[in-house]
TORLUM-169246 format. One record per residue (C-alpha): x, y, z. Coordinates in steps of 0.05 Angstrom, whole numbers, plus 32768, in hexadecimal, padded with zeros to 4 digits. Last residue first. Layout:
c1 X c2 Y c3 Z
...
This chain:
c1 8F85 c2 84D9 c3 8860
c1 8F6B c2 84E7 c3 8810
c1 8F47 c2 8530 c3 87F8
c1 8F37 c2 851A c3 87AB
c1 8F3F c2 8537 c3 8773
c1 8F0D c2 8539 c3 873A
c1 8F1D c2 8520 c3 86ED
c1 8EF2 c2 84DE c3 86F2
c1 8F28 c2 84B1 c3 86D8
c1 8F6B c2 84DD c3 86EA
c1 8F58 c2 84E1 c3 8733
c1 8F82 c2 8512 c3 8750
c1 8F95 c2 850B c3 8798
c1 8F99 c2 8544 c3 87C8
c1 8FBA c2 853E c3 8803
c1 8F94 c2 854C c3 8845
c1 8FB5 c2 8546 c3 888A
c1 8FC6 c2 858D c3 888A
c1 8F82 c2 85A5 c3 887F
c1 8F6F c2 857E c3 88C1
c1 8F35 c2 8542 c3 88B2
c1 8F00 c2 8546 c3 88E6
c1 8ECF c2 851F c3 88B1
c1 8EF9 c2 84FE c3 887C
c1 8EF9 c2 8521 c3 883C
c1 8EDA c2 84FD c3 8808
c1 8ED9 c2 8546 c3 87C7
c1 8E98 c2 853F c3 87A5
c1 8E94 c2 8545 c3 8758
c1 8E62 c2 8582 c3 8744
c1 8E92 c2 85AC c3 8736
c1 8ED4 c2 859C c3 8716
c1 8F13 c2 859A c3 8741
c1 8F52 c2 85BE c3 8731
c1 8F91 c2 858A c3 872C
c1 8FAC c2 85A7 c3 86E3
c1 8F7B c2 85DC c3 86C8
c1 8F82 c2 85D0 c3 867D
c1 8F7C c2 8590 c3 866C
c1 8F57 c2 856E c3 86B2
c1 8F26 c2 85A7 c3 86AA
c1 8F1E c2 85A3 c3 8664
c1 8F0B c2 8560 c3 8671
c1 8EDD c2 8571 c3 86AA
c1 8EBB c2 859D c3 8680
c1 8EA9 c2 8574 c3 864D
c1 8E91 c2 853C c3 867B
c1 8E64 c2 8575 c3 8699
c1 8E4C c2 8585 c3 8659
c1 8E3B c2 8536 c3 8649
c1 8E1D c2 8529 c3 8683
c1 8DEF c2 856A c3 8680
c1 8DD8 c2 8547 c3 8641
c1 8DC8 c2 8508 c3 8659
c1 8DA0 c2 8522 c3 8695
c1 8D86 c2 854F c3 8667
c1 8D68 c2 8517 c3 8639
c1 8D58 c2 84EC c3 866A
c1 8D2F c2 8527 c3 868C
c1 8D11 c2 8532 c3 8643
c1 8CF8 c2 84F0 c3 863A
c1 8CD7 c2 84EE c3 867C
c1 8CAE c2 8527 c3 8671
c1 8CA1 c2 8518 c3 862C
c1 8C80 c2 84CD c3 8649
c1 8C5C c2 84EC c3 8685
c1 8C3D c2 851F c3 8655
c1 8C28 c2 84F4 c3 8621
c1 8C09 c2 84BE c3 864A
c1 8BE3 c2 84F3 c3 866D
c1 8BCA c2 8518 c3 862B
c1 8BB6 c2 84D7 c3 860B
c1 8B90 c2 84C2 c3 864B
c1 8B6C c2 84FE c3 8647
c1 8B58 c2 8500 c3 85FF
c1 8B43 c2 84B2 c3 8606
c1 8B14 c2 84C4 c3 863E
c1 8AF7 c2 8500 c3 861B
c1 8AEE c2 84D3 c3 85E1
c1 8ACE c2 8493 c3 8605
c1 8A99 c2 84CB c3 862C
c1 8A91 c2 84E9 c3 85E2
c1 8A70 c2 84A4 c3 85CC
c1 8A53 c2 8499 c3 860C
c1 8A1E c2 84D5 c3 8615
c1 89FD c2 84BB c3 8652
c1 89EF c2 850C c3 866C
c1 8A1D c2 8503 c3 86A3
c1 8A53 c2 84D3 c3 8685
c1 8A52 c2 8511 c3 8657
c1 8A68 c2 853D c3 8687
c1 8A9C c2 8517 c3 86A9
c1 8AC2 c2 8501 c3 866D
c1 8AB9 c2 854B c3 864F
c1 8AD8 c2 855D c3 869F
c1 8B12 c2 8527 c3 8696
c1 8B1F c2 8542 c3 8654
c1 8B1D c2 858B c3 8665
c1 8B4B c2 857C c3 86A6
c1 8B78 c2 8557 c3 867A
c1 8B80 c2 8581 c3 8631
c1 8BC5 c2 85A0 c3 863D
c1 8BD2 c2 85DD c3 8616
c1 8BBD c2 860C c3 864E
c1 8BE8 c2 85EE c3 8687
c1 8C21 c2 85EC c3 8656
c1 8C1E c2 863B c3 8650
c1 8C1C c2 864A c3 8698
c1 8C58 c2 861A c3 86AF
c1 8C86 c2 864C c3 867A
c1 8C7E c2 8676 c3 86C1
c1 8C99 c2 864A c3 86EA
c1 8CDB c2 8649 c3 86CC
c1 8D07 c2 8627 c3 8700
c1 8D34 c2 8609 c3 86CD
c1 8D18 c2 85B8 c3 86E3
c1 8CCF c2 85CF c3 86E5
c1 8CD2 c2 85F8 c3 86A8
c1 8CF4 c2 85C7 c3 867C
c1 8CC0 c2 858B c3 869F
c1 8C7F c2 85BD c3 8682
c1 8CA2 c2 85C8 c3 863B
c1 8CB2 c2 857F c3 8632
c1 8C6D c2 856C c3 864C
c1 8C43 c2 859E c3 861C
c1 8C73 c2 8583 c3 85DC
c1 8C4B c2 853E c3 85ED
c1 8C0C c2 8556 c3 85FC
c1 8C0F c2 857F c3 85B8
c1 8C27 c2 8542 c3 8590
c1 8BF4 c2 8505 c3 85B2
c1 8BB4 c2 8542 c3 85A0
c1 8BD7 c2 854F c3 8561
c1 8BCB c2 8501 c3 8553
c1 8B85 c2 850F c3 8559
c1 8B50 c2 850A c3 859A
c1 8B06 c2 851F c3 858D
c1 8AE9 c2 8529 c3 85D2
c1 8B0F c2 856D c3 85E9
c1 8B0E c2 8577 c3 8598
c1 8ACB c2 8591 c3 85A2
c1 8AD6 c2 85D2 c3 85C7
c1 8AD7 c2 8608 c3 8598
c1 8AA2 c2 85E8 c3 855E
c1 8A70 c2 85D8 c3 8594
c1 8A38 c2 85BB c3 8571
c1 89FF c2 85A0 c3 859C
c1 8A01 c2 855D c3 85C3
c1 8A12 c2 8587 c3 8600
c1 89EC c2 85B6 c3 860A
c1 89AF c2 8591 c3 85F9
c1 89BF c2 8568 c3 8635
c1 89AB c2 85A5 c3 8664
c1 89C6 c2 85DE c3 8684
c1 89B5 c2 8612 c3 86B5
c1 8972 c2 85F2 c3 86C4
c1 8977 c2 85E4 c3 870C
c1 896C c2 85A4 c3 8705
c1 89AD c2 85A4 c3 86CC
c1 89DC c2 85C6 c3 86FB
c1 89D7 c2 8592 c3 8732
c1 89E1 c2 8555 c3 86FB
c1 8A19 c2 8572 c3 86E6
c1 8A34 c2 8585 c3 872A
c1 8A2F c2 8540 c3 8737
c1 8A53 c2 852C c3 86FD
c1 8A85 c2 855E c3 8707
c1 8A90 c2 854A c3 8753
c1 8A9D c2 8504 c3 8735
c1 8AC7 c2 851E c3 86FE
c1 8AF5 c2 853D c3 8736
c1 8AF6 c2 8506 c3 8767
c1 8B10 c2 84D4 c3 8730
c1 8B44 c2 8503 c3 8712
c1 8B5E c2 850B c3 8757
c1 8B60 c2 84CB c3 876A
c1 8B86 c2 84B0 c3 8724
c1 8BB4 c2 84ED c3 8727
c1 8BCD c2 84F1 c3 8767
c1 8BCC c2 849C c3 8775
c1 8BF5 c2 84A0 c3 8734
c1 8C27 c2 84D1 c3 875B
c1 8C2B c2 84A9 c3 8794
c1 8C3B c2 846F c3 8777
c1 8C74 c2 8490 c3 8750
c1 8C87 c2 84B5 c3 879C
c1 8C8D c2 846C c3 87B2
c1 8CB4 c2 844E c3 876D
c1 8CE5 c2 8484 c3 8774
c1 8D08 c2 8467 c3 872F
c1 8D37 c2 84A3 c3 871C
c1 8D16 c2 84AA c3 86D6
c1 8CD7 c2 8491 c3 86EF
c1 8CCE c2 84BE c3 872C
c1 8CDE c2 8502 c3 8700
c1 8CA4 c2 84E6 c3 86D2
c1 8C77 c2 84E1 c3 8703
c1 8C82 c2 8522 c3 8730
c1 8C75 c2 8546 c3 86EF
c1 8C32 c2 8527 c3 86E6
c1 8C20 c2 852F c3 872C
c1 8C30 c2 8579 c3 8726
c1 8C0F c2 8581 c3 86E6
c1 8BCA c2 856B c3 8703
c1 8BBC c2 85AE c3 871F
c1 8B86 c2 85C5 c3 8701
c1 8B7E c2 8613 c3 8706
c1 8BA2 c2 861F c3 86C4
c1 8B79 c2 85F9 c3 869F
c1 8B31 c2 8601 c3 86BA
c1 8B44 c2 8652 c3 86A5
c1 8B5A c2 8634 c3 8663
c1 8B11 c2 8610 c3 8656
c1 8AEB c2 8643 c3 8670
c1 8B09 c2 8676 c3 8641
c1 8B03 c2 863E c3 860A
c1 8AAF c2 8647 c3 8616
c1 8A8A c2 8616 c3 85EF
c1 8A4D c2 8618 c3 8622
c1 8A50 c2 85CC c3 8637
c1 8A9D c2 85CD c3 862E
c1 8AA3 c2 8609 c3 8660
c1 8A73 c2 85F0 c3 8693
c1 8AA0 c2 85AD c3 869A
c1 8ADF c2 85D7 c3 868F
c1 8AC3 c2 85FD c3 86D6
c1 8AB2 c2 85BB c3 86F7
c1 8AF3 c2 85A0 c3 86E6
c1 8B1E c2 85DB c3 8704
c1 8AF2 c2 85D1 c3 8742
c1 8AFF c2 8589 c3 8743
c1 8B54 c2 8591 c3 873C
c1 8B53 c2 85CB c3 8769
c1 8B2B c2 85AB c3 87A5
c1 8B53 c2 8569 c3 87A3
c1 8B98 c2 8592 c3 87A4
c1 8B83 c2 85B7 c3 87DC
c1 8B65 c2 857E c3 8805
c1 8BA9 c2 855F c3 87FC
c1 8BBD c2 851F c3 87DA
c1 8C01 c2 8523 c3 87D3
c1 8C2B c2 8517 c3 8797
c1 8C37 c2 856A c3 8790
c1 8C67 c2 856B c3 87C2
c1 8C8E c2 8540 c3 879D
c1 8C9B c2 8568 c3 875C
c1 8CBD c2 85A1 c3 877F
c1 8CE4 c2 856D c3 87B1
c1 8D01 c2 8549 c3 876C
c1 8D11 c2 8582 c3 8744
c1 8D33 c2 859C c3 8779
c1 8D5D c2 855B c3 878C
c1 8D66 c2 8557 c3 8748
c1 8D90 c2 859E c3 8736
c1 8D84 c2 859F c3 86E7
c1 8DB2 c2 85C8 c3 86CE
c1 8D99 c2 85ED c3 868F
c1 8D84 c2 8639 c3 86AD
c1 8DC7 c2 8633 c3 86CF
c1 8DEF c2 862C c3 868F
c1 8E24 c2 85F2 c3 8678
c1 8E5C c2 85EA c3 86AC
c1 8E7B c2 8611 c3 86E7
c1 8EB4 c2 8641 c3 86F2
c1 8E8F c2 866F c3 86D2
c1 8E5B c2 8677 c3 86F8
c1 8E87 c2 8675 c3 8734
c1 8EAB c2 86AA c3 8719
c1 8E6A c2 86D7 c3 8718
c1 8E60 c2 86C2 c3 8762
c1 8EA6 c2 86D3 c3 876C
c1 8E96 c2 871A c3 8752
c1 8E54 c2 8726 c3 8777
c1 8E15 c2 873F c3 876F
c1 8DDD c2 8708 c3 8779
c1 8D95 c2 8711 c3 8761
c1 8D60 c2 86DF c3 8760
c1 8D7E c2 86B5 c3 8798
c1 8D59 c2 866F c3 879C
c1 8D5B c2 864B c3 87DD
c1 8D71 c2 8602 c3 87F0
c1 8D71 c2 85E7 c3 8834
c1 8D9C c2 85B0 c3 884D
c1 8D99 c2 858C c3 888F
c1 8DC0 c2 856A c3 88CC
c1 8DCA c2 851E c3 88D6
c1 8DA5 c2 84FF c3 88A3
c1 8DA8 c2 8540 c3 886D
c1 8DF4 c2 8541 c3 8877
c1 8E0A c2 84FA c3 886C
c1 8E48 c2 8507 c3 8847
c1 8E28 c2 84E7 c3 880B
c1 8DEC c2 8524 c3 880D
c1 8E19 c2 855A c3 8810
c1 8E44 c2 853D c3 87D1
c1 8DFD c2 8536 c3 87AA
c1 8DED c2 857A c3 87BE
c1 8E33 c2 8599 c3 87A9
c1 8E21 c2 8570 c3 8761
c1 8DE5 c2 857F c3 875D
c1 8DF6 c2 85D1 c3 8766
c1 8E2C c2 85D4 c3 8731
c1 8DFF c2 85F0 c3 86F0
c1 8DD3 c2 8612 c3 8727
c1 8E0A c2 863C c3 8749
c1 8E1D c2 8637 c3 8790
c1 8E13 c2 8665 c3 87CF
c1 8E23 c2 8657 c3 880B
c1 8E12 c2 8651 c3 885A
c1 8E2D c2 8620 c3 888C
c1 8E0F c2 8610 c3 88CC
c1 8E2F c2 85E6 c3 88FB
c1 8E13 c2 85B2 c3 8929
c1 8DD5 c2 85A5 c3 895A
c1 8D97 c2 8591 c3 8931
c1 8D71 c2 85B2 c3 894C
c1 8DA6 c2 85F2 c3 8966
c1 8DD1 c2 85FE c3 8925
c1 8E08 c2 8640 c3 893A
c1 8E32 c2 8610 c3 8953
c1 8E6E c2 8626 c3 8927
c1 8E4D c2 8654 c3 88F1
c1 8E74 c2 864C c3 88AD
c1 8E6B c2 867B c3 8871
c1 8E78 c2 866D c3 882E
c1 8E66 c2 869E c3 87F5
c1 8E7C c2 8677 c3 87BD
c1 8E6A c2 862C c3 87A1
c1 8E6D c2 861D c3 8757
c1 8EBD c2 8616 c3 875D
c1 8EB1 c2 85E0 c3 8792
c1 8EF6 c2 85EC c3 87CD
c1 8ED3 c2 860D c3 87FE
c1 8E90 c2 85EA c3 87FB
c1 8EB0 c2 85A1 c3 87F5
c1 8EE8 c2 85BB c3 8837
c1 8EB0 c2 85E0 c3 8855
c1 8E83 c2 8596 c3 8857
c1 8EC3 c2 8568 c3 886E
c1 8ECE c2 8595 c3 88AF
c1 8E86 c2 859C c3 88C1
c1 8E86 c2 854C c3 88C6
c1 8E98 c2 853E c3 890B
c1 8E75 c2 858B c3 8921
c1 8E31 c2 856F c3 8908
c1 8E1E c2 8597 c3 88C5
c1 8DDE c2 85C1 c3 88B4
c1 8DE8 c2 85E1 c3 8879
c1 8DBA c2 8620 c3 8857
c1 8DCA c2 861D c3 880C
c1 8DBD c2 865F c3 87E1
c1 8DAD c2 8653 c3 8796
c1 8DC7 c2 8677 c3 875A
């Protein structure tokens, strides 16, 4: 269940209770007349489902809501109410399934930017894999794992090339390629700091280190586990499941890669310099290319439910509306004044003057 927060001018206020009022996935309305001070307007509070919130957001959006007033989106983790529960219902497919884009699409965006924070993370969780593959220490390795970041730009990729944001897909390469860069120079200098004062040495290195080598010795399971890691890291962005996020941040091989690469630049080992390189370019290309896979794939997918349900909508339940599909009332429209039309086609009705 999420909670929407609507801003709406007073010309247009009309059109947006009439698409809240009338969306089966939508309950819980409540309208505020002047109650918005910047921007001026209404403010109207609901509550919609997951499985029909895209579609409410994508109506919102085409009645020009976000440019002239605003829409927030908040998660409610517990919600006890009857019409809520029919709203459930009333909806297609499951909540934890839906993939509500506009979400998906902030979540992932924020993390395109280029922030002191993100720099910091990314090159100290390199440092620390660095210092874990020169003492063949796996804890290191998993700790540097789930403090890198990287998975955010990564995301933010793939969810930019299946709806074609070619800035924020700009962005998010600029993310990744800085970042990696920064982050195995700081390890190379750390390297190098470590090593005068005799903490570590080449030696290190060049020895055997049966629980770390296959950072530098990529495999077809590397391409197969990088690959199954993206699916199960864009599943837990788009259903809101952070905490599956853990998991693929320790089965993904980038910030150890990048900090072997680093390393071993360092000490002038080339050989394992080219693996680490190829292990982490592997792991990237897998990632961004599962993750976009399996956004095509539920974007297909929910398509198909919600087709399903709008035809045994239009069957069984006459002229009712199904949700997601936005009802084109005109702004300042009367009740009176507004006949519904059914659209045999698309299976919604809409509000006509």
């Amino acid at each position: 269940m999420l909670h929407l927060r609507v801003i709406v001018t007073a010309d247009k206020s009309r059109a947006v209770v009439d698409l809240l009022s009338t969306e089966p996935a939508v309950t819980h309305v409540v309208v505020l007349p002047g109650a918005a001070k910047v921007p001026p307007g209404d403010l109207v509070l609901c509550d919609v489902v997951r499985e029909g919130a895209d579609g409410v957001l994508v109506a919102l959006r085409e009645l020009g809501v976000d440019r002239d007033g605003g829409i927030a989106v908040e998660g409610v983790d517990v919600t006890l109410s009857a019409a809520a529960d029919r709203a459930g219902d009333a909806a297609p497919g499951l909540g934890t399934d839906a993939v509500v884009w506009d979400e998906v699409a902030r979540k992932t965006g924020e993390e395109t930017r280029l922030s002191a924070t993100y720099l910091l993370l990314i090159t100290l969780a390199t440092i620390i894999a660095g210092i874990g593959v020169l003492l063949d220490q796996p804890i290191l390795i998993v700790g540097a794992m789930v403090v890198g970041p990287e998975f955010g730009p990564l995301a933010a990729l793939s969810v930019a090339l299946v709806r074609w944001r070619r800035a924020t897909v700009r962005r998010s390469a600029a993310a990744l390629g800085v970042g990696f860069l920064v982050a195995m120079t700081a390890t190379v200098l750390s390297t190098w700091a470590l090593t005068a004062a005799g903490l570590i040495d080449r030696e290190m290195l060049l020895a055997d280190r049966p629980l770390t080598d296959f950072i530098w010795r990529p495999d077809a399971l590397s391409w197969v586990v990088g690959f199954l890691a993206g699916v199960a890291g864009m599943l837990s962005v788009t259903s809101n499941k952070s905490g599956s996020l853990v998991g693929v941040l320790i089965s993904v091989t980038t910030v150890p890669a990048a900090a072997n690469v680093a390393v071993a630049v360092a000490y002038n080992v080339p050989d394992e310099a080219a693996g680490s390189a190829l292990q982490l370019l592997i792991n990237l290309a897998a990632i961004v290319l599962a993750g976009v896979l399996t956004l095509l794939v539920q974007r297909v997918w929910w398509w198909r439910i919600t087709r399903s349900h709008r035809s045994w909508t239009r069957r069984f339940a006459g002229r009712r509306r199904a949700p997601g599909d936005p009802i084109l009332a005109q702004p300042g429209s009367p009740p009176e004044t507004i006949e519904r039309v059914a659209v045999v086609d698309r299976g919604v009705d809409r509000p006509s003057v």
